[in-house]
C-alpha positions as CSV (number, residue, x, y, z in Angstrom):
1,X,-1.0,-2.8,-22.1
2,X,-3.4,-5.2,-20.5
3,X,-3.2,-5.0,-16.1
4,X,-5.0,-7.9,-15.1
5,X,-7.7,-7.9,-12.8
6,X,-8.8,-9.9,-9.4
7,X,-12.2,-9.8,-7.4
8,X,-11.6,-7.5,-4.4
9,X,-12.9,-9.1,-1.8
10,X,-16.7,-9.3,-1.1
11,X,-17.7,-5.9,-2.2
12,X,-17.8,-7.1,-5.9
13,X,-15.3,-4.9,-7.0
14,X,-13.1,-6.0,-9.7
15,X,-9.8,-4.2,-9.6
16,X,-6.4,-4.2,-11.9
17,X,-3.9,-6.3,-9.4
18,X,-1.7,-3.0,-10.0
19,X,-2.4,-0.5,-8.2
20,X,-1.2,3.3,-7.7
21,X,-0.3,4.5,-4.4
22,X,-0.7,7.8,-4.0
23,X,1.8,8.6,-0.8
24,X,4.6,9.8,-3.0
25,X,2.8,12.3,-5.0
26,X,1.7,13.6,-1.4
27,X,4.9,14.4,0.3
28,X,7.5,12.5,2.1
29,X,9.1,11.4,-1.3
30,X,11.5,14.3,-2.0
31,X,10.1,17.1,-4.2
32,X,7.1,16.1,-6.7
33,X,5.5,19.3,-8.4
34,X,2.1,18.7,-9.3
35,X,2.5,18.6,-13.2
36,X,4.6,15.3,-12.9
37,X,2.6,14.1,-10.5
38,X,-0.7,14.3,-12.6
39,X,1.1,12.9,-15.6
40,X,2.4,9.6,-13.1
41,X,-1.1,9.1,-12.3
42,X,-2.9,9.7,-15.5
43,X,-0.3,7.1,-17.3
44,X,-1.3,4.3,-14.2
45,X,-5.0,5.0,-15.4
46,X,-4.6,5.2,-19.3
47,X,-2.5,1.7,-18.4
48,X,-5.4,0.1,-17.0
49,X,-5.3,1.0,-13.4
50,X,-8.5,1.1,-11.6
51,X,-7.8,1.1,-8.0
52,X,-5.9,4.4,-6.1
53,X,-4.9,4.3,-2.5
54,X,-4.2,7.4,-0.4
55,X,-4.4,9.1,2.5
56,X,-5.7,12.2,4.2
57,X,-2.2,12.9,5.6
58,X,-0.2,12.4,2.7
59,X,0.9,16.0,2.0
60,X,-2.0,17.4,4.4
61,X,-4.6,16.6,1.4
62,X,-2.3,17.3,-1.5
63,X,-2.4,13.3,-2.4
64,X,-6.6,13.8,-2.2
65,X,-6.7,16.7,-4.3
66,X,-4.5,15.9,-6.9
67,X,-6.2,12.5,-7.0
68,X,-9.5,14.3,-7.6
69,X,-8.2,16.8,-10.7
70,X,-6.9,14.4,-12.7
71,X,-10.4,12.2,-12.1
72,X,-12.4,15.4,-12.8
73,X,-10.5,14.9,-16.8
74,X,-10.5,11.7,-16.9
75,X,-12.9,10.2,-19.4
76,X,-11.8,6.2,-18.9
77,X,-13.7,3.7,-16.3
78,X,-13.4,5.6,-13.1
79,X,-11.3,3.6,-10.6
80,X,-12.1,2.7,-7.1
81,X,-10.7,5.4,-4.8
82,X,-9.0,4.3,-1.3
83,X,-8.2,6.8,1.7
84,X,-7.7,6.2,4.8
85,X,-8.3,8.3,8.1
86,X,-6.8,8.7,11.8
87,X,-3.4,10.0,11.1
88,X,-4.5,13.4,11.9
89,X,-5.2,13.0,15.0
90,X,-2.4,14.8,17.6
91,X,-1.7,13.3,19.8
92,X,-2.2,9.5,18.0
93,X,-3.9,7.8,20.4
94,X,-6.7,4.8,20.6
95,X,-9.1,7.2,22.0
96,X,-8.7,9.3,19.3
97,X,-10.9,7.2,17.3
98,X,-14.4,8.4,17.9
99,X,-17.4,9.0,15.8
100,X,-16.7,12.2,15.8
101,X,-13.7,12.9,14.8
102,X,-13.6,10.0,12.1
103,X,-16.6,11.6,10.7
104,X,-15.0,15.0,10.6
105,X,-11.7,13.0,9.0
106,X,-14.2,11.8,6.1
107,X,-16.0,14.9,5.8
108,X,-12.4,16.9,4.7
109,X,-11.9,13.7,2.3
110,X,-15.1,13.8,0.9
111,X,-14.3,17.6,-0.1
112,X,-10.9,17.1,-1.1
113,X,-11.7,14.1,-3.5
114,X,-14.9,15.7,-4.4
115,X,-17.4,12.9,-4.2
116,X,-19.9,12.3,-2.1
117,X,-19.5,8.7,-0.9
118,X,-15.7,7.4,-0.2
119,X,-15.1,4.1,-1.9
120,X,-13.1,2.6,0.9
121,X,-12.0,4.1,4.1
122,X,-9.2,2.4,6.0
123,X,-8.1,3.3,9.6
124,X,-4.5,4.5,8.7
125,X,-2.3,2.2,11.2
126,X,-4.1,3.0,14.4
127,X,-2.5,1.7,18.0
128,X,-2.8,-1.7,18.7
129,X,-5.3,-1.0,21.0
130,X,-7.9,0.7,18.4
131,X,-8.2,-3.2,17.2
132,X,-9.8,-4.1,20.6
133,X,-12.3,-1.4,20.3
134,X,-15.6,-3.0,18.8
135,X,-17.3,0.7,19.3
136,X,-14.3,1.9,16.7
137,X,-15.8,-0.5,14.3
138,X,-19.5,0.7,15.0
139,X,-18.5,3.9,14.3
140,X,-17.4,2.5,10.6
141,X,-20.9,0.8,10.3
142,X,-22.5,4.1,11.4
143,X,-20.5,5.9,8.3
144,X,-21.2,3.5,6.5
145,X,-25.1,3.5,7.7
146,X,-25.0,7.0,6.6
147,X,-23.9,6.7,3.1
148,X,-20.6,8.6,3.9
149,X,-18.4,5.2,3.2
150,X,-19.5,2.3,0.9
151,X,-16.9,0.2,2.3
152,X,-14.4,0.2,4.9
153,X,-11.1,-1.8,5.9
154,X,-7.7,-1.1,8.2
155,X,-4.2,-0.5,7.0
156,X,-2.0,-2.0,9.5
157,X,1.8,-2.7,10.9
158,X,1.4,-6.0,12.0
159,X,0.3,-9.4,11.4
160,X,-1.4,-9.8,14.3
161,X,-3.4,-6.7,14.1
162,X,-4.9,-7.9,10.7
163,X,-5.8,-11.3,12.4
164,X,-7.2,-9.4,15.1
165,X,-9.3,-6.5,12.7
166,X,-10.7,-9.7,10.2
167,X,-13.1,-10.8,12.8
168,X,-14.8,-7.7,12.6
169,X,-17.5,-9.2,10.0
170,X,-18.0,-5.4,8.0
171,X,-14.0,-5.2,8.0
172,X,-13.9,-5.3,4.1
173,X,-10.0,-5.8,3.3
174,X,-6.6,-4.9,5.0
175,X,-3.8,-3.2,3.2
176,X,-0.5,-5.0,4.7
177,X,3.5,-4.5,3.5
178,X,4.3,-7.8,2.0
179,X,7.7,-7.9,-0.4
180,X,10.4,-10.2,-0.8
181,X,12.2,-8.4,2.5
182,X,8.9,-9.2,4.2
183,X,7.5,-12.5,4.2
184,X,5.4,-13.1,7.4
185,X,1.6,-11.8,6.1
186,X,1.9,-15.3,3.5
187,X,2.0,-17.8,6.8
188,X,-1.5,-17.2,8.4
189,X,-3.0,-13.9,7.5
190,X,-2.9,-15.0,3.6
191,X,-4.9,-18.6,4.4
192,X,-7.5,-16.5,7.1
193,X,-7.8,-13.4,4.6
194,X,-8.9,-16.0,1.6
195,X,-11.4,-17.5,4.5
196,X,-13.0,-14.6,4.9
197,X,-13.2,-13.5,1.4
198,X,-11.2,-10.0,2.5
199,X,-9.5,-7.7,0.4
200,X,-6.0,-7.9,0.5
201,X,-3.8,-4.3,-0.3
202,X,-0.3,-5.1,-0.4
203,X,2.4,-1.8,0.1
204,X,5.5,-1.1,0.4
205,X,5.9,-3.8,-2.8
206,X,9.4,-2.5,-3.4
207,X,11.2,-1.8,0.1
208,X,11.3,1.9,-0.4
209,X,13.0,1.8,-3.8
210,X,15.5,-1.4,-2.8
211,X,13.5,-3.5,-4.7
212,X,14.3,-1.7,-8.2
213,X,17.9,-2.6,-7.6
214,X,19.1,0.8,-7.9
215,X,20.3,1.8,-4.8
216,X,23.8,1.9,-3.5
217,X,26.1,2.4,-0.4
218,X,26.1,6.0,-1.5
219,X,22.5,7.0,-2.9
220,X,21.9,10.5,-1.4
221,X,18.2,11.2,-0.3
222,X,16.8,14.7,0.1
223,X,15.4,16.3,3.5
224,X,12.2,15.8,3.5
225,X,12.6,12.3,2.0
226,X,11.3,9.4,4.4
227,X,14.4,7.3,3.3
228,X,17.2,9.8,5.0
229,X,14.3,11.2,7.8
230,X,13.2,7.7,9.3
231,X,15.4,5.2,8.8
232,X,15.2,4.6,12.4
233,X,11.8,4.8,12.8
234,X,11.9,8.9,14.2
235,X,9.1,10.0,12.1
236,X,6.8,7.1,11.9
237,X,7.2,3.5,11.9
238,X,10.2,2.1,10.9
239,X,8.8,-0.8,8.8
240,X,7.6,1.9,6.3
241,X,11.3,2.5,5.2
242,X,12.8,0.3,3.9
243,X,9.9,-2.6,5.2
244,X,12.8,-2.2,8.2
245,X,15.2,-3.7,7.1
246,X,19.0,-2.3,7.6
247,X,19.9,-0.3,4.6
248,X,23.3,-1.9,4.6
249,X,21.5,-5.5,5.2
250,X,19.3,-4.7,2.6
251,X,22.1,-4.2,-0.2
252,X,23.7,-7.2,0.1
253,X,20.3,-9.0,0.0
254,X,19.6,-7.3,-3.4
255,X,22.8,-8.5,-4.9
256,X,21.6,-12.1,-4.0
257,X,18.6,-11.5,-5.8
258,X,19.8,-9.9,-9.2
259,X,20.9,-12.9,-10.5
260,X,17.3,-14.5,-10.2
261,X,15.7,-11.4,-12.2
262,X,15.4,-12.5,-15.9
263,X,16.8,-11.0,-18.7
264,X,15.1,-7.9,-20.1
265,X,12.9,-7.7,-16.6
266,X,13.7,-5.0,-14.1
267,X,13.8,-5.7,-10.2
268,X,11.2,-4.2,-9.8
269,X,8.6,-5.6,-12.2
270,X,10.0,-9.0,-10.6
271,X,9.5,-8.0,-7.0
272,X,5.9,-7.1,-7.9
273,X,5.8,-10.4,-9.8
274,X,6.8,-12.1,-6.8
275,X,4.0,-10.8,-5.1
276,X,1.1,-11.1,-7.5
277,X,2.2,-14.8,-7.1
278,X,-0.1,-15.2,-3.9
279,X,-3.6,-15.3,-5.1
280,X,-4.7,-14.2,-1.2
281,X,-3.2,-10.4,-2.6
282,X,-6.4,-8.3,-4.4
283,X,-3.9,-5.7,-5.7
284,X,-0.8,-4.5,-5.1
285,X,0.4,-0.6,-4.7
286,X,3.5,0.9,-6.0
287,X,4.1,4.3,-5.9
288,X,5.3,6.3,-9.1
289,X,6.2,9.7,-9.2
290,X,6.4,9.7,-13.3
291,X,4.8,8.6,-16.4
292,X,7.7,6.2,-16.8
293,X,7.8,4.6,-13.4
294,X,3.8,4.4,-13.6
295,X,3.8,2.3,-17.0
296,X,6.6,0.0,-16.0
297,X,4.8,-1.1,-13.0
298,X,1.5,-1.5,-14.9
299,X,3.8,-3.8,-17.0
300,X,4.9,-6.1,-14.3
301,X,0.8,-7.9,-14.5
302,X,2.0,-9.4,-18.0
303,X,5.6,-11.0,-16.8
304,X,4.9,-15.0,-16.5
305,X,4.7,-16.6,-13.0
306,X,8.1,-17.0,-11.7
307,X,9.1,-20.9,-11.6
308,X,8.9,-23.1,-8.0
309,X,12.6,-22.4,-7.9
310,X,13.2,-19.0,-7.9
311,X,10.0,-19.2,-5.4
312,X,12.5,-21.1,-3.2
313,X,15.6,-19.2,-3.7
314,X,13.9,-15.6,-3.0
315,X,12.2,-17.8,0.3
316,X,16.1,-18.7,1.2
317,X,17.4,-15.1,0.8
318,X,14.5,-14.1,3.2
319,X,15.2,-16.8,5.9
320,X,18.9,-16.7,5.7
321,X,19.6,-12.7,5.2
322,X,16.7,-11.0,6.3
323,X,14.2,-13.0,8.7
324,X,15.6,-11.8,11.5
325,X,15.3,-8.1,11.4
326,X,11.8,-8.6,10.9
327,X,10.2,-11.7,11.1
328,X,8.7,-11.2,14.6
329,X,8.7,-7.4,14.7
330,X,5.7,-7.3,12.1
């Protein structure tokens, strides 16, 4: 299996356009022992993965340390690693974000991944306000400065907010939801990303699971699942579940969609299709909690472009069925 590769912004990274995001294999997924979730990550690699995203938060480290066992085996290329920081802070506030404490956030990443330079360190969806903080961004430089961070970046909510953290000149990429339920980042951000020669991370690829057409009116998610927990945005923000769209809304949208999806393609290798399809995107993150669901992603880099028309029809679903749950709130 061949996962094709695109230039990763400036840093002169080349990286597969699939991804593996790491969040499920953290926590907030429903239950993942450790075994399956080595095996879901070692198939993304021995597919041709070679860029990881995670988080310090996702399962308090777990995500990290997993991450770093199934490295310490791994004889391939070694992939770029991705974490982010700021999530940890309690409260989660703008001022928060202070030398201090984001070098004591990449200190306890540095350990867990067991390197001694993070790859890439993105701000993990701070306030709004963290975006109008130049020192924020000196602080990166310092880390940076330091040798603790080769690179850094922001993973953010909205639109604006990316438009905002790009005119920060070290700001290296910006990890973004972008699916078929949400369209907006392909307006401006896309056209001012390219400009600037940032990297572009696209989550969220498949809704939360909608995307894979497999989800029904009665799919039953477990307690500590963000699907049943935040639906209304009680834990975190809502656009993480379900990129905030209605579940109900959601279904119907899906039906629209599964008669576009070719024969012998799944949903979900189409959705990610669909967004490999923008050449502003540098890779693209799905999440896999097993070795199947980590080689059928990988798989979706060698399905041919989808034609002008489907383009349109997927653009029409969006504007008639979904637009306006979250056009303007993201």
């Amino acid at each position: 299996m061949t996962i094709h590769t695109r230039p990763f912004g400036r840093t002169g990274w080349n990286v597969s356009e699939i991804g593996f995001g790491a969040w499920a294999i953290g926590g907030n997924w429903g239950d993942v022992d450790e075994g399956q979730a080595r095996e879901a990550l070692l198939a993304a690699l021995e597919a041709g993965t070679t860029f990881i995203d995670t988080a310090d938060v996702y399962g308090d480290g777990r995500s990290e340390r997993i991450i770093r066992g199934v490295l310490k085996q791994w004889r391939g290329p070694r992939p770029i690693v991705a974490t982010k920081a700021g999530r940890r802070l309690s409260p989660h506030v703008a001022s928060g974000y202070t030398y201090e404490n984001l070098e004591s956030f990449v200190e306890r990443s540095l350990e867990n991944l067991g390197v001694e330079t993070l790859d890439l360190l993105q701000l993990h969806c701070p306030p709004t306000e963290v975006y109008y903080r130049p020192e924020v961004f000196d602080a990166l430089d310092r880390l940076a400065a330091a040798g603790k961070i080769r690179y850094y970046g922001v993973s953010v909510e909205k639109v604006e907010e990316a438009l905002k953290a790009i005119e920060y000149p070290n700001v290296a990429s910006v990890q973004i939801i972008y699916n078929i339920f949400r369209q907006r980042p392909a307006d401006l951000f896309f056209r001012e990303a390219k400009a600037r020669n940032v990297g572009v991370i696209v989550r969220v690829p498949l809704a939360s699971g909608l995307l894979t057409g497999k989800m029904k009116h009665d799919t039953k998610f477990s307690e500590d699942d963000h699907r049943l927990f935040n639906r209304h945005g009680e834990a975190f923000d809502v656009g993480e579940t379900f990129a905030g769209v209605p579940y109900e809304v959601a279904l119907d949208a899906v039906e629209a969609i599964r008669p576009l999806v070719p024969a012998h393609t799944t949903m979900a290798a189409f959705a990610l299709r669909w967004i490999l399809m923008a050449d502003a995107v540098s890779v693209v993150i799905p999440g896999a909690k097993s070795r199947a669901q980590a080689e059928a992603n990988a798989a979706a880099s060698a399905l041919p472009a989808l034609s002008a028309e489907v383009m349109q029809a997927l653009r029409t679903i969006y504007q008639v069925e979904i637009a306006k749950y979250v056009h303007h709130r993201w």
